[in-house]
Every structure is written in structure tokens, then in C-alpha cells.
MIVEX-304378 format. One record per residue: residue number from 1; residue in three letters; x, y, z of N, C-alpha, C in turn. Coordinates in steps of 0.05 Angstrom, whole numbers, plus 5000, padded with zeros to 4 digits. Each point is the difference from the previous one (the first is absolute). Layout:
// MIVEX-304378
<rec><i>NUM</i><aa>Ala</aa><n_c1>X</n_c1><n_c2>Y</n_c2><n_c3>Z</n_c3><ca_c1>X</ca_c1><ca_c2>Y</ca_c2><ca_c3>Z</ca_c3><c_c1>X</c_c1><c_c2>Y</c_c2><c_c3>Z</c_c3></rec>
...
// end
This chain:
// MIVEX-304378
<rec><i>1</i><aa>Unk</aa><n_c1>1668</n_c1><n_c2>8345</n_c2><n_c3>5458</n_c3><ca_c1>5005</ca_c1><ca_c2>5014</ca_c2><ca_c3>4975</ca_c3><c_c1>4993</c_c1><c_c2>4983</c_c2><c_c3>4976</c_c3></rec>
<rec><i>2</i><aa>Unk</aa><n_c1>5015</n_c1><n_c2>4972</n_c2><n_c3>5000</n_c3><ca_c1>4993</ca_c1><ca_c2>4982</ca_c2><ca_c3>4981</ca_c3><c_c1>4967</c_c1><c_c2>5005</c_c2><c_c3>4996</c_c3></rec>
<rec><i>3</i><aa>Unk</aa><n_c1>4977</n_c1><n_c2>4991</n_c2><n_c3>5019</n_c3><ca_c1>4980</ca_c1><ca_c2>4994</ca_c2><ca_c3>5005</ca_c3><c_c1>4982</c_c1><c_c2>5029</c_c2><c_c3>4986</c_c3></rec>
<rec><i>4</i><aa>Unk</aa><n_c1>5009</n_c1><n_c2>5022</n_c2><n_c3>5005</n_c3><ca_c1>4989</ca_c1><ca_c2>5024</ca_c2><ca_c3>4991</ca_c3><c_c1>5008</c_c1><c_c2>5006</c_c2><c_c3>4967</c_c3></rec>
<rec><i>5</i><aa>Unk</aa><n_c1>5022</n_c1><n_c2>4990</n_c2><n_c3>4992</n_c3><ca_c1>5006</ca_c1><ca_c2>4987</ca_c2><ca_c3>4966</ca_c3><c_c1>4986</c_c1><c_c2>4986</c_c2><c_c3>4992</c_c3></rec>
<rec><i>6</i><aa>Unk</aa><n_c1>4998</n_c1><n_c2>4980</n_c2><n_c3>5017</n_c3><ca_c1>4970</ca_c1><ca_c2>4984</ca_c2><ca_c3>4992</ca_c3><c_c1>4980</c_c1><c_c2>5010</c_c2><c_c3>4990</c_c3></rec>
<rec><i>7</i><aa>Unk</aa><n_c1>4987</n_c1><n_c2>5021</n_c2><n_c3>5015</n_c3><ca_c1>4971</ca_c1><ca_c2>5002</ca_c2><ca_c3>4996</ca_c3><c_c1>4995</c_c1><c_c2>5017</c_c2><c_c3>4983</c_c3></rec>
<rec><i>8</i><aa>Unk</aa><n_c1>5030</n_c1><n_c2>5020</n_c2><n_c3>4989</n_c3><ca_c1>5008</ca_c1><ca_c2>5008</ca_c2><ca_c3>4972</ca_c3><c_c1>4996</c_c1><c_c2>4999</c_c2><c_c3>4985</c_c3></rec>
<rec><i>9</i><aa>Unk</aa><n_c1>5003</n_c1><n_c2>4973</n_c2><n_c3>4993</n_c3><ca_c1>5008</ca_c1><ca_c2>4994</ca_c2><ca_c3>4980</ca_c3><c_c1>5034</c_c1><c_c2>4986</c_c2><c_c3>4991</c_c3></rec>
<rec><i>10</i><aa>Unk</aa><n_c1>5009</n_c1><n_c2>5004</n_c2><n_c3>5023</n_c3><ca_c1>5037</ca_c1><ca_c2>5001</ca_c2><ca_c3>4991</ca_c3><c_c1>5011</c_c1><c_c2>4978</c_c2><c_c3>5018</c_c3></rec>
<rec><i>11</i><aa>Unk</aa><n_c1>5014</n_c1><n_c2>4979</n_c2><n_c3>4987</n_c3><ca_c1>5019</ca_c1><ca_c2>4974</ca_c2><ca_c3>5008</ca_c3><c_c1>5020</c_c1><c_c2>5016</c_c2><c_c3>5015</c_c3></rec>
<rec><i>12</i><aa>Unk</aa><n_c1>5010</n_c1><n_c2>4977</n_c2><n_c3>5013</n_c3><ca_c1>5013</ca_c1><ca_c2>4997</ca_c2><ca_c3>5006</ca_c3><c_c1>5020</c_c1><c_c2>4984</c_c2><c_c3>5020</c_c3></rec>
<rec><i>13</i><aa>Unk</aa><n_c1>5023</n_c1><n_c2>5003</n_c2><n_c3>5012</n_c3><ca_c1>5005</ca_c1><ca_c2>4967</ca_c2><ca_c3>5003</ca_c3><c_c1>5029</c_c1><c_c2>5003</c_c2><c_c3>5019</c_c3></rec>
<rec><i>14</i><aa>Unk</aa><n_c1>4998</n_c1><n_c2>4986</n_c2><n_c3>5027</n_c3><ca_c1>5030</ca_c1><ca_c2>5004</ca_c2><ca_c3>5019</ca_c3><c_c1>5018</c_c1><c_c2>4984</c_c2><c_c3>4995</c_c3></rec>
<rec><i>15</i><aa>Unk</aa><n_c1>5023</n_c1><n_c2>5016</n_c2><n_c3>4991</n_c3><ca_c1>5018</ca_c1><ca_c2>4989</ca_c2><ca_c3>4996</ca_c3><c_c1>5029</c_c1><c_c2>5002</c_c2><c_c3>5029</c_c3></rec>
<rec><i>16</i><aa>Unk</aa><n_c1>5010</n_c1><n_c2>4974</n_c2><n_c3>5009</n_c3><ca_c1>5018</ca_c1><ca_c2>5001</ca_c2><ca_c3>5020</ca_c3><c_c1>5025</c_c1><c_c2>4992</c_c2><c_c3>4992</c_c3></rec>
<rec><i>17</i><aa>Unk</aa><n_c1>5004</n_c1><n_c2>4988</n_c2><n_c3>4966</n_c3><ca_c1>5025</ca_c1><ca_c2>5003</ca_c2><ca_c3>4987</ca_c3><c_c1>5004</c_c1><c_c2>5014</c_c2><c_c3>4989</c_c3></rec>
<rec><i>18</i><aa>Unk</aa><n_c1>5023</n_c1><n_c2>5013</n_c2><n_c3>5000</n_c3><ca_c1>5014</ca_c1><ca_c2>5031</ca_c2><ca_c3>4986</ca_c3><c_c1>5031</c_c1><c_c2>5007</c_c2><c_c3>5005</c_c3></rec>
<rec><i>19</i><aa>Unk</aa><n_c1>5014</n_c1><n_c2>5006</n_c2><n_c3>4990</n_c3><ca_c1>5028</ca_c1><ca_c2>5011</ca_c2><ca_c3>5003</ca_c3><c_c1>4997</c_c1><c_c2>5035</c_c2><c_c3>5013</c_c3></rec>
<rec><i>20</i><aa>Unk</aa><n_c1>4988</n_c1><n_c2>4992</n_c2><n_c3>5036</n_c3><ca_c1>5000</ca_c1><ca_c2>5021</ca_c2><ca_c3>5012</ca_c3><c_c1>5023</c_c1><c_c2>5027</c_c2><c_c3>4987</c_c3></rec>
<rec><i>21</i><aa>Unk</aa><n_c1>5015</n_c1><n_c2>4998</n_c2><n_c3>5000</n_c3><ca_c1>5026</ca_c1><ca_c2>5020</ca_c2><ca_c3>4999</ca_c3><c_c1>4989</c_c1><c_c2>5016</c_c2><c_c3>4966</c_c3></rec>
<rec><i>22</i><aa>Unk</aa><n_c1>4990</n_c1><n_c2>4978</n_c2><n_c3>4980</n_c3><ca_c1>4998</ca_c1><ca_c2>5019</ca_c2><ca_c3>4979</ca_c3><c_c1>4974</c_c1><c_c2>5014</c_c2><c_c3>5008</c_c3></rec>
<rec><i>23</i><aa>Unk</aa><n_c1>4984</n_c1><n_c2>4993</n_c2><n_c3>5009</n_c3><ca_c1>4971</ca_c1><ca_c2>5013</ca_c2><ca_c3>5004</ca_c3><c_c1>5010</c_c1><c_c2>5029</c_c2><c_c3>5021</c_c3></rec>
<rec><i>24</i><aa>Unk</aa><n_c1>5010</n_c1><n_c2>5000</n_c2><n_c3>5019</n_c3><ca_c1>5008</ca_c1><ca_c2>5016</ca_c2><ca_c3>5018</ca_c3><c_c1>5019</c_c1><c_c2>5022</c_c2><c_c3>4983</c_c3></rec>
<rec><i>25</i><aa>Unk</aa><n_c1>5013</n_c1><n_c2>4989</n_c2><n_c3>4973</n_c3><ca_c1>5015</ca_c1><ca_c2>5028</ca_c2><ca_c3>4987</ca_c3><c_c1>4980</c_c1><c_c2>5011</c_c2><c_c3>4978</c_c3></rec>
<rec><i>26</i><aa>Unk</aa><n_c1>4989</n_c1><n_c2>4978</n_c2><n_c3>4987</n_c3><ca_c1>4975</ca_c1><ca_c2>5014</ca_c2><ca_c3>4978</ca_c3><c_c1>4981</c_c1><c_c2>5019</c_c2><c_c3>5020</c_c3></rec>
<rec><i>27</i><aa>Unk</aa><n_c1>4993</n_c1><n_c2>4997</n_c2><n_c3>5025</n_c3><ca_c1>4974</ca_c1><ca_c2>5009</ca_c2><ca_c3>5010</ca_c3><c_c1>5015</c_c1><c_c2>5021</c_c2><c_c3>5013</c_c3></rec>
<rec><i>28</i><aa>Unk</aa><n_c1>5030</n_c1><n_c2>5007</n_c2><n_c3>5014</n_c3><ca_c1>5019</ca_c1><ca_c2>5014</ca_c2><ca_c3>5022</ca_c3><c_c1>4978</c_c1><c_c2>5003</c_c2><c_c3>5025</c_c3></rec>
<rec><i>29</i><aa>Unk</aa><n_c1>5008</n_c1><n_c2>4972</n_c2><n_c3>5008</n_c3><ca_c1>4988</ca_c1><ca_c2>4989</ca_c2><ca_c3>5031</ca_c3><c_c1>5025</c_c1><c_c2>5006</c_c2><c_c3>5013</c_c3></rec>
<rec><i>30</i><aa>Unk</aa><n_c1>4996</n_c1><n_c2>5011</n_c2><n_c3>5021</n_c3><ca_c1>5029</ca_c1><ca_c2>4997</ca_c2><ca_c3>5019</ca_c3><c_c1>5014</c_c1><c_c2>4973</c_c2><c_c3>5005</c_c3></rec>
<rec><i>31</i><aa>Unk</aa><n_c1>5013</n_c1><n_c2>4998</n_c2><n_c3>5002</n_c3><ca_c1>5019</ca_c1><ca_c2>4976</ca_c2><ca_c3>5010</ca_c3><c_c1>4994</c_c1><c_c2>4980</c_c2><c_c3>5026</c_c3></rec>
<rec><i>32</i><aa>Unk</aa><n_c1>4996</n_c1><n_c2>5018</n_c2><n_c3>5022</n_c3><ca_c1>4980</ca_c1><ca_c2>5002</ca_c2><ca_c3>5025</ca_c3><c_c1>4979</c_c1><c_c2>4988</c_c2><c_c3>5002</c_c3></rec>
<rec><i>33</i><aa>Unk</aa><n_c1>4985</n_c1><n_c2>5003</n_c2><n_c3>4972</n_c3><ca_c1>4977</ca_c1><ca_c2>4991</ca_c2><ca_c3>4998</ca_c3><c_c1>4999</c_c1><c_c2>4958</c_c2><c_c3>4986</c_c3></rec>
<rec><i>34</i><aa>Unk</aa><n_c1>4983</n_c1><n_c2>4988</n_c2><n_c3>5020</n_c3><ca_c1>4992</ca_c1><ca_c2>4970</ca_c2><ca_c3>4979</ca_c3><c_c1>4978</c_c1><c_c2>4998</c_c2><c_c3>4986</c_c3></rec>
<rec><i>35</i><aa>Unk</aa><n_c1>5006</n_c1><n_c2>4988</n_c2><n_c3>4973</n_c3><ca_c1>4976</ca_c1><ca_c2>4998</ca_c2><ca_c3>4989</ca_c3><c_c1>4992</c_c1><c_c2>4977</c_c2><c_c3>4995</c_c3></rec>
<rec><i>36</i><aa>Unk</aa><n_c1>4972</n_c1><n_c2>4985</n_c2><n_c3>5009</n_c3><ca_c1>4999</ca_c1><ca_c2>4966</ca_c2><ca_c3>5003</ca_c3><c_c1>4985</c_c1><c_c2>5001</c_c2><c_c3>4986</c_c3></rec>
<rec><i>37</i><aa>Unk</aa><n_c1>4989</n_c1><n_c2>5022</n_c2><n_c3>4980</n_c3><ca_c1>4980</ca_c1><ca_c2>4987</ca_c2><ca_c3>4979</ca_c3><c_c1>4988</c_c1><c_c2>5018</c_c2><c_c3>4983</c_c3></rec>
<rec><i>38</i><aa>Unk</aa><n_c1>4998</n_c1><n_c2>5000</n_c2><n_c3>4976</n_c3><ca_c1>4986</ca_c1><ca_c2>5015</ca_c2><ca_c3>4985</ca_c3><c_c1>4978</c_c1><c_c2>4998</c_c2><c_c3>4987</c_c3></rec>
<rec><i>39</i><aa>Unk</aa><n_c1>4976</n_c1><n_c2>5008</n_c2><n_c3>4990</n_c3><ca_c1>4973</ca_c1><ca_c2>4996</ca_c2><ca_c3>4993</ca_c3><c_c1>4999</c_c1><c_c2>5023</c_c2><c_c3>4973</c_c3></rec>
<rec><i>40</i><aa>Unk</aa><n_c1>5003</n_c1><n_c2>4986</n_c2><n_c3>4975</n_c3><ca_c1>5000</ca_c1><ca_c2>5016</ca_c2><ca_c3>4982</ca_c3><c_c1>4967</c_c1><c_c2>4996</c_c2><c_c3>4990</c_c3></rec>
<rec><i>41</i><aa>Unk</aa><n_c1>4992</n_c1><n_c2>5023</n_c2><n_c3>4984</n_c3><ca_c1>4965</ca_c1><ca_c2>5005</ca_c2><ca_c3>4995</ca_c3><c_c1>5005</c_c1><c_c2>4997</c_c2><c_c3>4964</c_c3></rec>
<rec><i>42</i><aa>Unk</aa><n_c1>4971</n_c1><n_c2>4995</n_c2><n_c3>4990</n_c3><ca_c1>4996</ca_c1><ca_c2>4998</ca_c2><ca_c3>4982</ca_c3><c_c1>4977</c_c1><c_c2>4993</c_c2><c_c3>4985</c_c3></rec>
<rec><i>43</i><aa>Unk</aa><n_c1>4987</n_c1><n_c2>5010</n_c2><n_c3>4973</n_c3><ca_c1>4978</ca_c1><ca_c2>4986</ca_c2><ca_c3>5001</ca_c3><c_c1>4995</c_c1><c_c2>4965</c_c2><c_c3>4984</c_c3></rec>
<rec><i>44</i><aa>Unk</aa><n_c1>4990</n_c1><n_c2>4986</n_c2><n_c3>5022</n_c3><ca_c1>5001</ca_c1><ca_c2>4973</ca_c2><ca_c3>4985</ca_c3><c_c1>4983</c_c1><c_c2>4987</c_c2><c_c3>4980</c_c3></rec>
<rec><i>45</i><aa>Unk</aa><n_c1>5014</n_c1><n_c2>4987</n_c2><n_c3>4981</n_c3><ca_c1>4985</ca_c1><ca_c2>4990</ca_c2><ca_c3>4971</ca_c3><c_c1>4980</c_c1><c_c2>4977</c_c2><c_c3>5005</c_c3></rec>
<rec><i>46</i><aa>Unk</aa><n_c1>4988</n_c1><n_c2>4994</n_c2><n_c3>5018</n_c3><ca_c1>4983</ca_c1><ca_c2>4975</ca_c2><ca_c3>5009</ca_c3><c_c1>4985</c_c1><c_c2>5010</c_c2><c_c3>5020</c_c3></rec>
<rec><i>47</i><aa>Unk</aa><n_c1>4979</n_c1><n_c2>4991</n_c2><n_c3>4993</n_c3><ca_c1>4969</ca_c1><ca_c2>5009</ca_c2><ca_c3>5020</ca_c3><c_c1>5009</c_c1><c_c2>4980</c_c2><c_c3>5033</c_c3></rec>
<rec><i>48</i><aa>Unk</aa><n_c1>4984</n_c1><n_c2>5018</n_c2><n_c3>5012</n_c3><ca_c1>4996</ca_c1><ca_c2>4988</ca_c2><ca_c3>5029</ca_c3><c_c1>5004</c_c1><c_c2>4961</c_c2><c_c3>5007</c_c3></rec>
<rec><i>49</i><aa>Unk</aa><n_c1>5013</n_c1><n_c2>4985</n_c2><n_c3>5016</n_c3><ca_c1>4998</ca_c1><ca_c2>4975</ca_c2><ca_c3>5010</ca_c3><c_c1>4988</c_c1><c_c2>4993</c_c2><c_c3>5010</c_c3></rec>
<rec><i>50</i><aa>Unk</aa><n_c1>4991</n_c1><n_c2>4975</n_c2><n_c3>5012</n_c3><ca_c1>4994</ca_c1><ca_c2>5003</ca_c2><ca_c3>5024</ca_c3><c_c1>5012</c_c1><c_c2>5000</c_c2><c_c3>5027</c_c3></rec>
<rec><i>51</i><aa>Unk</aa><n_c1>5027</n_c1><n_c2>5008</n_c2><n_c3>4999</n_c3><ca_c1>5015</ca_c1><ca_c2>5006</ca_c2><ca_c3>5020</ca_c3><c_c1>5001</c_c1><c_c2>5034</c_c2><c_c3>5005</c_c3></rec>
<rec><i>52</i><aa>Unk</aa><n_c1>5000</n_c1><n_c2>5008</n_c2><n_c3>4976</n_c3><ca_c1>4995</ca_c1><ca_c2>5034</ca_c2><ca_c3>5005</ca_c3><c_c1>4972</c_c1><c_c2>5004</c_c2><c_c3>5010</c_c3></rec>
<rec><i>53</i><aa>Unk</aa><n_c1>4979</n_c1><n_c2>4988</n_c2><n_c3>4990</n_c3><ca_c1>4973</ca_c1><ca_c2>5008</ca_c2><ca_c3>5016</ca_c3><c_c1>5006</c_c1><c_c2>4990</c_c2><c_c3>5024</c_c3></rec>
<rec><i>54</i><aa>Unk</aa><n_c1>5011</n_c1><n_c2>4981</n_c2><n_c3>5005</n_c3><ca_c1>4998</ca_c1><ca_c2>4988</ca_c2><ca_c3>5036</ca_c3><c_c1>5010</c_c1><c_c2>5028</c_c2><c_c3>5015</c_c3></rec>
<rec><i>55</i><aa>Unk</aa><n_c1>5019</n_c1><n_c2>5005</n_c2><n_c3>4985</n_c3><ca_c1>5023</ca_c1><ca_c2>5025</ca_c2><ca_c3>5019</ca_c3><c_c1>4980</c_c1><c_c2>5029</c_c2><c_c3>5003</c_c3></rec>
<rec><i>56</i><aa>Unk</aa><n_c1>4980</n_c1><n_c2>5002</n_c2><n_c3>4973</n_c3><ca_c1>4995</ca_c1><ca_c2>5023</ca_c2><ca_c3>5002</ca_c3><c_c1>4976</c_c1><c_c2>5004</c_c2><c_c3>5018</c_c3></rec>
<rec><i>57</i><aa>Unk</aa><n_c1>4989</n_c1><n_c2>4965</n_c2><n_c3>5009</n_c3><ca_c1>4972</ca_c1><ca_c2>4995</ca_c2><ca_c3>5020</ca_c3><c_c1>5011</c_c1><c_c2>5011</c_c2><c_c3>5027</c_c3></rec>
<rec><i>58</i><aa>Unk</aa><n_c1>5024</n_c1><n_c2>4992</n_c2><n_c3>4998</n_c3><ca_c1>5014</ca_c1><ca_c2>4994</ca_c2><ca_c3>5037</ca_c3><c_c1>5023</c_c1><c_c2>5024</c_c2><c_c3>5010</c_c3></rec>
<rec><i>59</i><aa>Unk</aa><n_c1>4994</n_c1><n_c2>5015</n_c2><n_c3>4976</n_c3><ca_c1>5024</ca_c1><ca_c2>5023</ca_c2><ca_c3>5005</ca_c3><c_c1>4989</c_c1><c_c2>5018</c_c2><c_c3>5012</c_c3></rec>
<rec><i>60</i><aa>Unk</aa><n_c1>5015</n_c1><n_c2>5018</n_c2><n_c3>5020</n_c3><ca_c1>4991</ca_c1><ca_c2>5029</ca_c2><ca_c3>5006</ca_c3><c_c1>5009</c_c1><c_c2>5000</c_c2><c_c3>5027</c_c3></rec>
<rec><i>61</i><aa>Unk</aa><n_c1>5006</n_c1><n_c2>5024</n_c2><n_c3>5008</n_c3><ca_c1>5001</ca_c1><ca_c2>5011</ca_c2><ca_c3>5022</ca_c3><c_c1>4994</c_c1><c_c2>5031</c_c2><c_c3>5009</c_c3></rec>
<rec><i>62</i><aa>Unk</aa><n_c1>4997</n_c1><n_c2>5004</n_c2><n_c3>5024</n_c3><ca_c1>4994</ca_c1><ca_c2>5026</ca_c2><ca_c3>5018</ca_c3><c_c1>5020</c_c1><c_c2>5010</c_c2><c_c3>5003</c_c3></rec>
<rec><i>63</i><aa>Unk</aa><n_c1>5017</n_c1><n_c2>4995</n_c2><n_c3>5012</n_c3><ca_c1>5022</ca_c1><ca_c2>5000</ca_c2><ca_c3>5004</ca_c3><c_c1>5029</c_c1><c_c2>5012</c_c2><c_c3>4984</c_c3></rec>
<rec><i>64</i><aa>Unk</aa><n_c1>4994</n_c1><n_c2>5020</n_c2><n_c3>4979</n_c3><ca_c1>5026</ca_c1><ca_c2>5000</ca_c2><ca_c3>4985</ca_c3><c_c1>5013</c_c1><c_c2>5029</c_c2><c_c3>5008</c_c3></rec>
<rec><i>65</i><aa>Unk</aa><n_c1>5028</n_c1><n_c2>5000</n_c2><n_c3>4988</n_c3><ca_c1>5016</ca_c1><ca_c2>5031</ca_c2><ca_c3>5003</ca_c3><c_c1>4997</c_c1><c_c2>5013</c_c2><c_c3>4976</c_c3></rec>
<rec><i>66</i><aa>Unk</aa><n_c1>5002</n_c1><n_c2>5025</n_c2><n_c3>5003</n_c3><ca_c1>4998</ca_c1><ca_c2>5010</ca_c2><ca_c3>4979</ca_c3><c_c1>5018</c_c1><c_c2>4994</c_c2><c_c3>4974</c_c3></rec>
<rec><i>67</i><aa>Unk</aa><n_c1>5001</n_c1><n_c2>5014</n_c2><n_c3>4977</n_c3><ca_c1>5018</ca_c1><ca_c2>4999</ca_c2><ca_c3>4985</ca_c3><c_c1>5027</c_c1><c_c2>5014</c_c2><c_c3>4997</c_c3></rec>
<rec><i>68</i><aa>Unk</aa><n_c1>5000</n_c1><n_c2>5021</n_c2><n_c3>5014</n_c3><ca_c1>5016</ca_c1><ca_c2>5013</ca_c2><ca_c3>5006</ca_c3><c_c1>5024</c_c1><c_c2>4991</c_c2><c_c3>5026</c_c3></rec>
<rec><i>69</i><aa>Unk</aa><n_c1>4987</n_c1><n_c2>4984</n_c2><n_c3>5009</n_c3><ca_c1>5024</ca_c1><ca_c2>4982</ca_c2><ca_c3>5016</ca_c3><c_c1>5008</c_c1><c_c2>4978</c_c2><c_c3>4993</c_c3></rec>
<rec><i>70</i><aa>Unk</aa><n_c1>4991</n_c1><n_c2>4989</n_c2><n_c3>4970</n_c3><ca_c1>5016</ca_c1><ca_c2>4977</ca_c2><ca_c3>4997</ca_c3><c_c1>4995</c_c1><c_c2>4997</c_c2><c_c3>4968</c_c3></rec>
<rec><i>71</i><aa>Unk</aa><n_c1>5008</n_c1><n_c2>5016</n_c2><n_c3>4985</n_c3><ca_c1>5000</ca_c1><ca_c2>5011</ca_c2><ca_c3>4971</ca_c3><c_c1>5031</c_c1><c_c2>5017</c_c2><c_c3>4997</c_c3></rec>
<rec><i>72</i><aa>Unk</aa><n_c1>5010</n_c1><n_c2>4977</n_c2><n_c3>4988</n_c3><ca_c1>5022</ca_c1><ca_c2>5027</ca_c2><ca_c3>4983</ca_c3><c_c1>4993</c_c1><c_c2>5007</c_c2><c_c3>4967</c_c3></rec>
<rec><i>73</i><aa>Unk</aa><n_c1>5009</n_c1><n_c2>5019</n_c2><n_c3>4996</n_c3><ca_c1>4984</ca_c1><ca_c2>4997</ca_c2><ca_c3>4963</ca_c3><c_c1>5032</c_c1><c_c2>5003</c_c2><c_c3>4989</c_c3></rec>
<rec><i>74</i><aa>Unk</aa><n_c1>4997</n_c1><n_c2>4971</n_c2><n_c3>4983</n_c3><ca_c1>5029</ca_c1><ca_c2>5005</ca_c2><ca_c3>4983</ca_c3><c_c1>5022</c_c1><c_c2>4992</c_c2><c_c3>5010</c_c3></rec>
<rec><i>75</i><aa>Unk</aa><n_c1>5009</n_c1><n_c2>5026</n_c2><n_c3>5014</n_c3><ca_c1>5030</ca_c1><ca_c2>4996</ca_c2><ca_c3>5026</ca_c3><c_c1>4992</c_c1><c_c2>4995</c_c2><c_c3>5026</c_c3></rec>
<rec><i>76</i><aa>Unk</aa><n_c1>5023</n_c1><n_c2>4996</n_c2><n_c3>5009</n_c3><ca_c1>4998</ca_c1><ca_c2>5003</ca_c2><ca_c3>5032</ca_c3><c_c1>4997</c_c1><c_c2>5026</c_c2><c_c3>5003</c_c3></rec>
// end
């Protein structure tokens, strides 16, 4: 997903620190449910690196699910 923001135009960046419990009441994630990480989008104020061109040489796959199986919009 990051990788397809990429080629966007749109940042963005994983985050694995967060105060799970507030994210799970702002978003109404079930309780049931863990959340180990969030990846917020955006568009970024600085042209390409050369760590983003490395990523965008070596990225890709065949292999993906659709969006509809791993997309919530908004809420849970």
C-alpha cells in the first residue's frame, strides 16, 4: 500500500508507537481486534531521495489482495 502511495505521489510512513486503546475508540475497532501499526498518507514537501528511488527500483509485486479485503475506509 505504502509502495502504491509512492508512485502517487503520497508519503507516507509506519508507525508501531501509538496509544492502541485511543486509536481503537477514535477509529471503533472492536476490542477483539490488535492493532500493531498504523501508516498514515500524505502529500510530502520534499522531492524524491535517494532512498525513495532505491525503494521505488526494487518495489513491486504479483502477488497482492485486493482492496476490498484489507481496506477499511474511516471506521472499522
Amino acid at each position: 500500500m505504502m509502495l502504491v502511495a509512492y508512485e502517487m505521489g503520497i508519503g507516507s510512513c509506519w508507525l508501531g508507537a501509538f496509544n492502541e486503546q485511543k486509536v481503537k475508540q477514535i477509529l471503533d475497532i472492536p476490542e477483539n481486534i490488535k492493532v500493531v501499526a498504523l501508516s498514515p498518507f500524505g502529500y510530502p514537501a520534499e522531492k524524491d531521495g535517494l532512498y525513495a528511488k532505491a525503494v521505488k527500483a526494487f518495489a513491486g509485486s504479483k502477488n497482492r489482495k485486493s482492496l476490498d479485503e484489507i481496506v477499511h475506509y474511516e471506521k472499522w
